[in-house]
Z-matrix of the N, CA and C atoms (Angstrom, degrees):
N
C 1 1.437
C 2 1.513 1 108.84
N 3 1.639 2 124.95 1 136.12
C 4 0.803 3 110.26 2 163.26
C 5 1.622 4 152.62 3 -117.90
N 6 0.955 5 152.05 4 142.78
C 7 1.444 6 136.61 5 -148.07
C 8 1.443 7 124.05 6 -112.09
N 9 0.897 8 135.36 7 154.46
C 10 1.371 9 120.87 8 175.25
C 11 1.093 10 123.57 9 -73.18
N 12 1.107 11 151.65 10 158.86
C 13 1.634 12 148.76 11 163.96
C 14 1.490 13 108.58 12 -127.04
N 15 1.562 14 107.00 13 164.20
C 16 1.244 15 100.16 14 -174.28
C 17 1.588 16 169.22 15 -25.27
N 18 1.952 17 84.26 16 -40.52
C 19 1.179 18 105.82 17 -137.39
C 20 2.288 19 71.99 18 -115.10
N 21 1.489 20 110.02 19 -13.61
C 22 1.807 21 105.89 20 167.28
C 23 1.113 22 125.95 21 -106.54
N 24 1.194 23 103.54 22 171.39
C 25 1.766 24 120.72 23 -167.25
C 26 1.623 25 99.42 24 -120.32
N 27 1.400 26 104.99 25 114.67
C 28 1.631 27 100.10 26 159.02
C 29 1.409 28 127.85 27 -93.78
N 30 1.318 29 124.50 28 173.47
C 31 1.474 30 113.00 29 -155.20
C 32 1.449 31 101.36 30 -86.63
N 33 1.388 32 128.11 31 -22.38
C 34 1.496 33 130.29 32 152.59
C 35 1.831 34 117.09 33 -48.32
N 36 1.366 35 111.61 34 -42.95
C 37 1.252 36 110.63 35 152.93
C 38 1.453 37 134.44 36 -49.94
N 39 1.165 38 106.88 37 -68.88
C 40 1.608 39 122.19 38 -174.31
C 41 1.638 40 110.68 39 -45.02
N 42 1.330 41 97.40 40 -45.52
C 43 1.487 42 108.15 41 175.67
C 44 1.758 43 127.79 42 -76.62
N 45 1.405 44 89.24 43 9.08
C 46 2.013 45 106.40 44 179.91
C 47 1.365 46 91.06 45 -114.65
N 48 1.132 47 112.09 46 -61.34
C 49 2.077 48 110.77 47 -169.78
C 50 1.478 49 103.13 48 -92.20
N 51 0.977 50 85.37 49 145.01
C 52 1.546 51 88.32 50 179.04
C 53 1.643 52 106.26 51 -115.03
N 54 1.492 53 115.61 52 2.93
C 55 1.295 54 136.78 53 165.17
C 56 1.783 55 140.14 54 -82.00
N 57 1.346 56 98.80 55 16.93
C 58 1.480 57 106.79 56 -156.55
C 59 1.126 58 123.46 57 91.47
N 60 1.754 59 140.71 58 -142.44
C 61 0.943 60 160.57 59 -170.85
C 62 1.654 61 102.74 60 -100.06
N 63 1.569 62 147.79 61 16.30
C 64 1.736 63 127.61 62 -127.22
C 65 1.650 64 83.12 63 -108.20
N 66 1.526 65 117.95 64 -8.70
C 67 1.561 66 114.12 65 -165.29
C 68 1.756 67 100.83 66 -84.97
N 69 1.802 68 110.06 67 -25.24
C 70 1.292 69 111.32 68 165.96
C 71 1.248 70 141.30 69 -61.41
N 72 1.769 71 102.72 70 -48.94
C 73 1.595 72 123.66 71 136.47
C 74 1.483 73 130.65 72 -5.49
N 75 1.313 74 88.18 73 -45.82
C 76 1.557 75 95.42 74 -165.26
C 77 1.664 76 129.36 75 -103.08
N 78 1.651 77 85.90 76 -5.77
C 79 1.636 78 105.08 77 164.73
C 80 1.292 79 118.34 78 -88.17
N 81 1.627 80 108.45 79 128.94
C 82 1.486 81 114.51 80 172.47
C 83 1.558 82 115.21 81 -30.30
N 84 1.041 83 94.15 82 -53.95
C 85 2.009 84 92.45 83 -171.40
C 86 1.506 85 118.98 84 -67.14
N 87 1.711 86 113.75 85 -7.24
C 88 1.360 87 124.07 86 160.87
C 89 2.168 88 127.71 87 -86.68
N 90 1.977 89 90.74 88 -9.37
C 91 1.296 90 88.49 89 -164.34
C 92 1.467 91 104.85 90 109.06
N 93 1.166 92 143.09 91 -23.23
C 94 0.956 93 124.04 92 139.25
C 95 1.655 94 170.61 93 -65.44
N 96 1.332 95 110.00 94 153.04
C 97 1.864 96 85.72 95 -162.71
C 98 1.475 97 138.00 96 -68.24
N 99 0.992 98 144.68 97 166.57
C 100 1.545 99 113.72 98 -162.95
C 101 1.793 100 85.83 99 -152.39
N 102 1.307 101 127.14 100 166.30
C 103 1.346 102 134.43 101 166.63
C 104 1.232 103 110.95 102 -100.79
N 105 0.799 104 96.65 103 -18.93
C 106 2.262 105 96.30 104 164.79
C 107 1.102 106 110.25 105 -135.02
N 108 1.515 107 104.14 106 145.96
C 109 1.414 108 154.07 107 -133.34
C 110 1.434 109 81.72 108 -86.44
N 111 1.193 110 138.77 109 174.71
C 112 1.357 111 154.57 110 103.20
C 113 1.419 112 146.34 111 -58.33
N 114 1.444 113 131.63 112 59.10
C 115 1.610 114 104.56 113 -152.11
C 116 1.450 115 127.45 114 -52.58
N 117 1.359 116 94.28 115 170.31
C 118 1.578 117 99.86 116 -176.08
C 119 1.484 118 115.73 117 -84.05
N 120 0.856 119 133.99 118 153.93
C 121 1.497 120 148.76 119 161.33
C 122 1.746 121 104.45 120 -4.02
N 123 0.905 122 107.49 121 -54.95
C 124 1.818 123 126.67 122 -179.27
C 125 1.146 124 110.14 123 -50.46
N 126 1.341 125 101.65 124 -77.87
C 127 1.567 126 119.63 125 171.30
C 128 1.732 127 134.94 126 -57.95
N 129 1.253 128 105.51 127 -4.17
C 130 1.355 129 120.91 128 169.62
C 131 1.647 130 107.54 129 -68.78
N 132 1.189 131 119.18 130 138.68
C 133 1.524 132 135.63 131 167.81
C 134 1.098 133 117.95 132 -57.31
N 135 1.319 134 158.47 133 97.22
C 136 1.402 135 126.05 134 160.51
C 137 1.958 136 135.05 135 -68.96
N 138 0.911 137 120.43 136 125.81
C 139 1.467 138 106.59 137 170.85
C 140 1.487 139 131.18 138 -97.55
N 141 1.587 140 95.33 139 103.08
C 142 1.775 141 113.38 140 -172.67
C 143 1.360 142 100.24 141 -58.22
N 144 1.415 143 126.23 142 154.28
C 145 1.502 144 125.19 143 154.59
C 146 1.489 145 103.95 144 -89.12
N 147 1.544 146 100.86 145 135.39
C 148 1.497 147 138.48 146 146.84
C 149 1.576 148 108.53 147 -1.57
N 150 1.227 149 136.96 148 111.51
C 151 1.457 150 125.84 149 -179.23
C 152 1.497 151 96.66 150 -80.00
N 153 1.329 152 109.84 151 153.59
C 154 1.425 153 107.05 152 158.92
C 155 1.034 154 134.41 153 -87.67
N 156 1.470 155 126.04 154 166.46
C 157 1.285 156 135.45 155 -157.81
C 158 1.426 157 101.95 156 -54.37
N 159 1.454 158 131.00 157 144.57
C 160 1.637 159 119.67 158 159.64
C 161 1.515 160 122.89 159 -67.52
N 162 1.254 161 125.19 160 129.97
C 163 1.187 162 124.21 161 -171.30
C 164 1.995 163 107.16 162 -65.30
N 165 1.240 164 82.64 163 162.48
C 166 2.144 165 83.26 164 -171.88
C 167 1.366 166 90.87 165 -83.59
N 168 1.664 167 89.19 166 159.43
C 169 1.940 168 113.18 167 -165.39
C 170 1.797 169 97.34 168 -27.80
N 171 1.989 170 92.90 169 -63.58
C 172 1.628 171 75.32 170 -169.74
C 173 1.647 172 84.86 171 -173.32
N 174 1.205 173 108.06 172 136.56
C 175 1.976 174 116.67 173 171.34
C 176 1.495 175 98.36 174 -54.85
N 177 0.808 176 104.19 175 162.44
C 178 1.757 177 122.47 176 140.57
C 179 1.042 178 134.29 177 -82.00
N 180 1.197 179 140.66 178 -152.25
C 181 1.292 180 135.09 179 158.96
C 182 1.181 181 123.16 180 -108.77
N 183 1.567 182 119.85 181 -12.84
C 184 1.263 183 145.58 182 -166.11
C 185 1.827 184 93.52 183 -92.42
N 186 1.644 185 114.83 184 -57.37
C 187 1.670 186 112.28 185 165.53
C 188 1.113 187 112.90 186 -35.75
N 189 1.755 188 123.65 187 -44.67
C 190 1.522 189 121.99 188 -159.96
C 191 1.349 190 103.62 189 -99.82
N 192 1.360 191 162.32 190 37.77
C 193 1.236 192 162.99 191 54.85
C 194 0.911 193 119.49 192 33.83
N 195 1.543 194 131.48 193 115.22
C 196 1.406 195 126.20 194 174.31
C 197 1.409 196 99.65 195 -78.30
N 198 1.562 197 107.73 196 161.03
C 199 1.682 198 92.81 197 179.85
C 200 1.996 199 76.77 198 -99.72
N 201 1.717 200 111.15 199 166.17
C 202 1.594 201 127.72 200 -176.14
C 203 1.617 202 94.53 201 -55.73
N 204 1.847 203 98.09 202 -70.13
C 205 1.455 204 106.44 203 -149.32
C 206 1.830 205 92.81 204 -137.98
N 207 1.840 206 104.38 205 100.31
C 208 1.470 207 100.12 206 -158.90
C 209 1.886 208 94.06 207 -88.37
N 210 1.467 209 110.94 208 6.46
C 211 1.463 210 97.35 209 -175.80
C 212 1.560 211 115.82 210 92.21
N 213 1.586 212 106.48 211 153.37
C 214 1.508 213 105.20 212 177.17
C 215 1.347 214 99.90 213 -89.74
N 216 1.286 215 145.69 214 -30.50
C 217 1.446 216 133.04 215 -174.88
C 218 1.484 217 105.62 216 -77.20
N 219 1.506 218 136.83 217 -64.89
C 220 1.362 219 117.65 218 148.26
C 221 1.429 220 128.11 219 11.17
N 222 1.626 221 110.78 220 -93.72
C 223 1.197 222 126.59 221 158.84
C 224 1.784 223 127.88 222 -40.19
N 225 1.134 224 124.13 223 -16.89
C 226 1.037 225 131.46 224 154.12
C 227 1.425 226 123.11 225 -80.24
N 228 1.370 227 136.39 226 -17.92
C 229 0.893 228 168.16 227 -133.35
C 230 1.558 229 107.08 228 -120.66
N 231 1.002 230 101.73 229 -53.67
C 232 1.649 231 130.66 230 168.01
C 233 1.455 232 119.85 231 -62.78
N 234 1.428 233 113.57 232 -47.68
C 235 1.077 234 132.05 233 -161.38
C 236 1.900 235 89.99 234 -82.83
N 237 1.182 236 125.34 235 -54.84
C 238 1.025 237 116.23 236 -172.32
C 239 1.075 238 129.37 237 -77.63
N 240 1.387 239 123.35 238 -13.65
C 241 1.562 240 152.39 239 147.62
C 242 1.618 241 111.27 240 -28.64
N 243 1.577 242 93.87 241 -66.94
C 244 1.629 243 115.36 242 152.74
C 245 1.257 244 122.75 243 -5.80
N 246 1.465 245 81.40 244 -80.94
C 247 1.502 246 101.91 245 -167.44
C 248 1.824 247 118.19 246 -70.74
N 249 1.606 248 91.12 247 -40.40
C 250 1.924 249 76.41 248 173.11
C 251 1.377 250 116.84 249 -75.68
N 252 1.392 251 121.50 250 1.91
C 253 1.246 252 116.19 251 -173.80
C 254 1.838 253 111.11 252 -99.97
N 255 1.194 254 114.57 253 11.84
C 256 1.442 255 145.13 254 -176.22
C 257 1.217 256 115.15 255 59.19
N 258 1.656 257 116.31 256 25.02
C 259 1.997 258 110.72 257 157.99
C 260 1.688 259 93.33 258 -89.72
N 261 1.365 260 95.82 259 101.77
C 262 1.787 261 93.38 260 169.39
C 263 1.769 262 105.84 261 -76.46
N 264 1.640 263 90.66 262 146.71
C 265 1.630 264 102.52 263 -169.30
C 266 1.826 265 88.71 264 -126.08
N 267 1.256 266 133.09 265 -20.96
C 268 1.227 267 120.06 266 -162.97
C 269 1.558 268 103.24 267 123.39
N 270 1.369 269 94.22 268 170.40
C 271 1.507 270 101.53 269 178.31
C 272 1.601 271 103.39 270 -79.35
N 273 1.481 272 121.53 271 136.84
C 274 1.221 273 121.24 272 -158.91
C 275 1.561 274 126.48 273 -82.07
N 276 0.947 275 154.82 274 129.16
C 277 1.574 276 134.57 275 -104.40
C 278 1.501 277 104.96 276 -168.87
N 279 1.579 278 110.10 277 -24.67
C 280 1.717 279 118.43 278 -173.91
C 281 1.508 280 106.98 279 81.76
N 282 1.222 281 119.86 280 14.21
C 283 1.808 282 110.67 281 -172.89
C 284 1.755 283 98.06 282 -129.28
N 285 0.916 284 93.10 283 126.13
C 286 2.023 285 97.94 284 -179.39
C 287 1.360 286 102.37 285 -82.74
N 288 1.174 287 132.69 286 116.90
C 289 1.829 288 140.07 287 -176.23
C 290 1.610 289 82.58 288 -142.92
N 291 1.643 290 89.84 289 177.72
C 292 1.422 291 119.58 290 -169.17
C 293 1.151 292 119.05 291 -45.66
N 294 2.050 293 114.33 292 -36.17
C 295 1.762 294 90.56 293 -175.43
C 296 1.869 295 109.82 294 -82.81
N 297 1.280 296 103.40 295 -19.88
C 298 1.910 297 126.76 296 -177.13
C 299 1.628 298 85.22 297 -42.28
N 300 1.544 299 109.24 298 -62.88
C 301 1.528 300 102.85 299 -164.06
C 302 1.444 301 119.89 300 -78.11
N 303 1.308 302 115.35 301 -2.45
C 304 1.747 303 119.91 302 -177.29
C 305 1.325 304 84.13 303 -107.79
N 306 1.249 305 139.25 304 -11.34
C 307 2.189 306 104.51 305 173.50
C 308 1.339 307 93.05 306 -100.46
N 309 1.454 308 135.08 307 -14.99
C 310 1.573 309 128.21 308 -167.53
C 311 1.712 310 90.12 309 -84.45
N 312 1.395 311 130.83 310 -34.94
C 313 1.673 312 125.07 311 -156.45
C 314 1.899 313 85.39 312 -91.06
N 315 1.512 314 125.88 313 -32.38
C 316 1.605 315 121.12 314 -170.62
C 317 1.476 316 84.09 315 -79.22
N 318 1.573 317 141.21 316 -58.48
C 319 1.426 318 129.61 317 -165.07
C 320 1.492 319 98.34 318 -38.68
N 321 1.485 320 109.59 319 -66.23
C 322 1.721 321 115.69 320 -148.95
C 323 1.293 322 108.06 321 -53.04
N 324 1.328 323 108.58 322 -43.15
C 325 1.974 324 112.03 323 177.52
C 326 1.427 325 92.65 324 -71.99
N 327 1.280 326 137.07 325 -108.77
C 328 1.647 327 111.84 326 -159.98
C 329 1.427 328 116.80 327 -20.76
N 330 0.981 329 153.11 328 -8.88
C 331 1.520 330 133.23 329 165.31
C 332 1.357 331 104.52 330 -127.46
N 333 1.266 332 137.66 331 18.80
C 334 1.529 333 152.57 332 113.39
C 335 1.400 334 85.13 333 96.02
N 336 1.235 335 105.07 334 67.96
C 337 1.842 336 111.69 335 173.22
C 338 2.041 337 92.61 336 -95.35
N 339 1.272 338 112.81 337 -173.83
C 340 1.134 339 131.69 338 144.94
C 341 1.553 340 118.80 339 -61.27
N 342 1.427 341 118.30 340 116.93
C 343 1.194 342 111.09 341 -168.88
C 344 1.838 343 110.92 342 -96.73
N 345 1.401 344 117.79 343 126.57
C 346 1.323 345 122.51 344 178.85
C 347 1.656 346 102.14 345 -151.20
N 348 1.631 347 85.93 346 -176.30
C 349 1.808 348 87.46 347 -170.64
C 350 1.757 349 111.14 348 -100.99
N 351 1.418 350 115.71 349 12.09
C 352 1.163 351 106.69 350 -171.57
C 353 1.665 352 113.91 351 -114.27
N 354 1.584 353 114.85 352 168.95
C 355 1.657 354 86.44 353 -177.21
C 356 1.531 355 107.83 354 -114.22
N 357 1.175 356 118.10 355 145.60
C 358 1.689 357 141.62 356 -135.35
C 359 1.165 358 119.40 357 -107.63
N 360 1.497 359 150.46 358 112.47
C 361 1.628 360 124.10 359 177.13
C 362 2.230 361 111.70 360 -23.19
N 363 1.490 362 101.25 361 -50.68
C 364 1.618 363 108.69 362 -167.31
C 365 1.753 364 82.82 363 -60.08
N 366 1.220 365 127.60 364 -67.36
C 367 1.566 366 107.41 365 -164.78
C 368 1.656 367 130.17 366 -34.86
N 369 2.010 368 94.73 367 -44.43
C 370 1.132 369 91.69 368 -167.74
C 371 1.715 370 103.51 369 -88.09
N 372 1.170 371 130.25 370 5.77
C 373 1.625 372 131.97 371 154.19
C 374 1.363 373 103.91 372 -75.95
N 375 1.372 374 147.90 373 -39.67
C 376 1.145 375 130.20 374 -164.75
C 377 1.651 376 102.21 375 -84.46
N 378 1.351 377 115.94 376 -24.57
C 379 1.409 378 111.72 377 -173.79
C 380 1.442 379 96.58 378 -104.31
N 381 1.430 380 137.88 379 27.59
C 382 1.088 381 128.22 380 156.45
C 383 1.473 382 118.11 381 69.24
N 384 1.140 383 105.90 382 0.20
C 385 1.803 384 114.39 383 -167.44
C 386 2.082 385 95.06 384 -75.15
N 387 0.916 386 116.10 385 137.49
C 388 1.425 387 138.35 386 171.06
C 389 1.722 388 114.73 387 -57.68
């Protein structure tokens, strides 16, 4: 990768200043003066990621059950569940297609279900659907 150094002008540059290099000048990391500080290593923030949710004691086997034929209102049901819960699947329609099964397989891992393609008594308790 390469970087600029002091003493060049990149063409992303050239085309901002119309003064030479003086905007490089003027950055601390060139030697130039700046009104704020930089912190040090110490003083930097870090940002941890978010743990995830703890998974529940434990499904059953009866939760993990596909239901045969969960219905188009069900499945609509689901779908919009989905969606307020921000795995967008589409506008909700009663038909399980490709995005139905990529927010139901991203839901199940964020709340660390068993991941499959069908929808489950545990799904429709975790998504609150009736």
């Amino acid at each position: 990768m390469r970087t600029l150094s002091r003493g060049t002008c990149g063409l992303a540059l050239s085309l901002l200043v119309t003064s030479g290099c003086t905007l490089l000048e003027e950055l601390p990391a060139f030697g130039g003066a700046s009104s704020e500080t930089v912190p040090s290593p110490s003083e930097r923030t870090v940002r941890r990621p978010v743990a995830p949710e703890p998974a529940p004691d434990a499904y059953t086997a009866a939760d993990l059950e596909p239901i045969s034929d969960p219905g188009v209102d069900v499945i609509r049901s689901v779908q919009a569940a989905l969606n307020e819960r921000g795995f967008a699947v589409g506008r909700p329609d009663g038909m399980i297609g490709a995005q139905t099964l990529r927010g139901m397989r991203l839901f199940k891992v964020a709340r660390r279900m068993p991941v499959n393609d069908a929808i489950t008594p545990g799904l429709l308790t975790e998504l609150e659907v009736p």
